[in-house]
N, C-alpha and C positions, 0 to 999 in steps of 0.2 A: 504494500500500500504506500510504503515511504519514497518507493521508488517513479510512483505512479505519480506522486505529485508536486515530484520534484522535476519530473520531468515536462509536466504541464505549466509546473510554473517557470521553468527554461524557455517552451512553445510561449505562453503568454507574455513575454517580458522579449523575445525576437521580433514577435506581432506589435507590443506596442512600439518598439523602436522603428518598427519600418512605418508604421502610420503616422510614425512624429517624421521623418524625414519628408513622406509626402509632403506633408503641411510643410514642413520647411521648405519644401524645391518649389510649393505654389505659391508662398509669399514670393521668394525670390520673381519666379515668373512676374507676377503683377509689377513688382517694382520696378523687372525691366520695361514692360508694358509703359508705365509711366513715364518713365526715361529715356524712352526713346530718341535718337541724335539725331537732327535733323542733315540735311547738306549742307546747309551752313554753318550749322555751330562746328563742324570739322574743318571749318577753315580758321576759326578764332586761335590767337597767340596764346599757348597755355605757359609761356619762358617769359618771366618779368625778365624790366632791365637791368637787372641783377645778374642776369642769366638763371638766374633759380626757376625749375619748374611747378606753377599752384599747383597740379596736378598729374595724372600717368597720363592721364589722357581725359575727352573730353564727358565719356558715358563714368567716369569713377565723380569727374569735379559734377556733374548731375546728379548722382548720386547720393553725395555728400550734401550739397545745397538742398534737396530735396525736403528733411525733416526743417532746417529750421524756415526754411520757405514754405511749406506745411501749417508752419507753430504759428506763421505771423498772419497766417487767415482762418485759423484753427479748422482746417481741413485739407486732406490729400488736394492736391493742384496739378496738372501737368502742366509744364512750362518750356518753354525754350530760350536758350542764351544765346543776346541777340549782341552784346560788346562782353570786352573785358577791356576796359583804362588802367594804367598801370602809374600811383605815385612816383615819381624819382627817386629814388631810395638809392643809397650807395651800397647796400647790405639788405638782403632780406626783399619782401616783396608784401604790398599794397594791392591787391587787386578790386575795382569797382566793379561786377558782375552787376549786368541790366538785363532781364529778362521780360519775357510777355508770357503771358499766361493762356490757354484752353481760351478762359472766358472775357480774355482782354484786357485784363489790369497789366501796367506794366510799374514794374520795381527793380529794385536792386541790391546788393549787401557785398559787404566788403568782406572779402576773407584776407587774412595778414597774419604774418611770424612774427611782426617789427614789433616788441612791447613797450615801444616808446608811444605812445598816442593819449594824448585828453580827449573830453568830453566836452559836450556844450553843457554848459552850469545848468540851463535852463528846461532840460529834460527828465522824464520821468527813466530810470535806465533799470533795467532785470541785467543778473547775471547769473548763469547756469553753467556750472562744471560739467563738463560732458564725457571729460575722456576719464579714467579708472583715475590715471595720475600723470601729473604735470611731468614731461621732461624738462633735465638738467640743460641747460646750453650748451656742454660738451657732449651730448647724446646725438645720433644721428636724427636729423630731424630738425635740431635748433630745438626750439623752447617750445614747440608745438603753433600750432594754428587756430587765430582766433577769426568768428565772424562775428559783424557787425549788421544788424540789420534792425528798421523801423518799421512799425506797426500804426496805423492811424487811430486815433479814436475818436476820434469824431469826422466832419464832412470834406477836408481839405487831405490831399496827398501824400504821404510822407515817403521823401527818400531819402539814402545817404549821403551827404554830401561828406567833402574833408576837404581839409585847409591845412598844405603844407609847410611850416613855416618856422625858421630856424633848426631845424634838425627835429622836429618835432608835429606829426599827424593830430590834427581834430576835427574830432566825425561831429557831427550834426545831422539833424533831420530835415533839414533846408527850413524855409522859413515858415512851415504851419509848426502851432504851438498846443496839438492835439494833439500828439505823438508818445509813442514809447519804445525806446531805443534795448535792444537785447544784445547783449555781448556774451558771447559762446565761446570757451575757453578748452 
């Protein structure tokens, strides 16, 4: 009998791992789904001029943008990236992503290594730890990647702007004062 249910419970715990993997390989599916690359956005520069690459390529930098472009309409969105502008940086890289969306809003957020950047005083700002943990500066990678992006809250538009100036990056939400700025770390 010991052996009988030990061995069902061997058969039942094979069963559930293969039905978690489906589930796992259909999320994945959907998310390519969403991400889809258009023929343009393979033409966008992913090598700031720093020479450093934001990304592998351009279906991983969608991937990535995905969730917190998600969080700032509190729903899945598919979108496409239609610039990347790149701050002058001597070291490290600033990138301004503007995309349009499925339904036509168009936005954008800043992904950046550079941990030299202010704020505008005059915003509401969230900040959310995303990764397990923070790399060192001598790690490969640098200090990791942060993004910047605005959320409107009321009737006016909210994008990123930045103002580079003395050796030093500040983001803003351009000039509506209904905004709230999230820095993803």
């Amino acid at each position: 009998m010991g052996l009988f249910v030990k061995n069902n419970l061997k058969s039942f715990i094979v069963v559930c791992i293969f039905f978690v993997g489906i589930f796992i390989q259909s999320c994945d599916n959907e998310e390519v789904y969403i991400n889809e690359v258009s023929a343009n956005e393979y033409s966008l520069n992913l090598k700031s001029p720093s020479g450093e690459m934001i990304a592998s390529d351009i279906s991983s930098l969608k991937c990535e943008l995905a969730i917190p472009i998600a969080e700032g309409f509190e729903a899945n969105k598919v979108f496409t990236i239609t610039d990347i502008k790149y701050l002058p940086l001597e070291t490290g890289f600033s990138a301004i992503i503007s995309y349009i969306t499925e339904d036509g809003y168009e936005g954008n957020i800043v992904k950046t290594n550079n941990p030299s950047f202010g704020i505008s005083k005059d915003l509401v700002v969230k900040t959310r730890n995303t990764s397990t943990r923070l790399k060192s500066g001598d790690e490969s990678g640098g200090g990791g990647t942060i993004t910047v992006s605005c959320k409107k809250l009321g009737s006016c538009d909210c994008k990123v702007t930045a103002i580079y100036k003395d050796g030093i990056t500040t983001y803003s939400c351009g000039d509506c004062d209904s905004c709230e700025m999230t820095v993803e770390f």
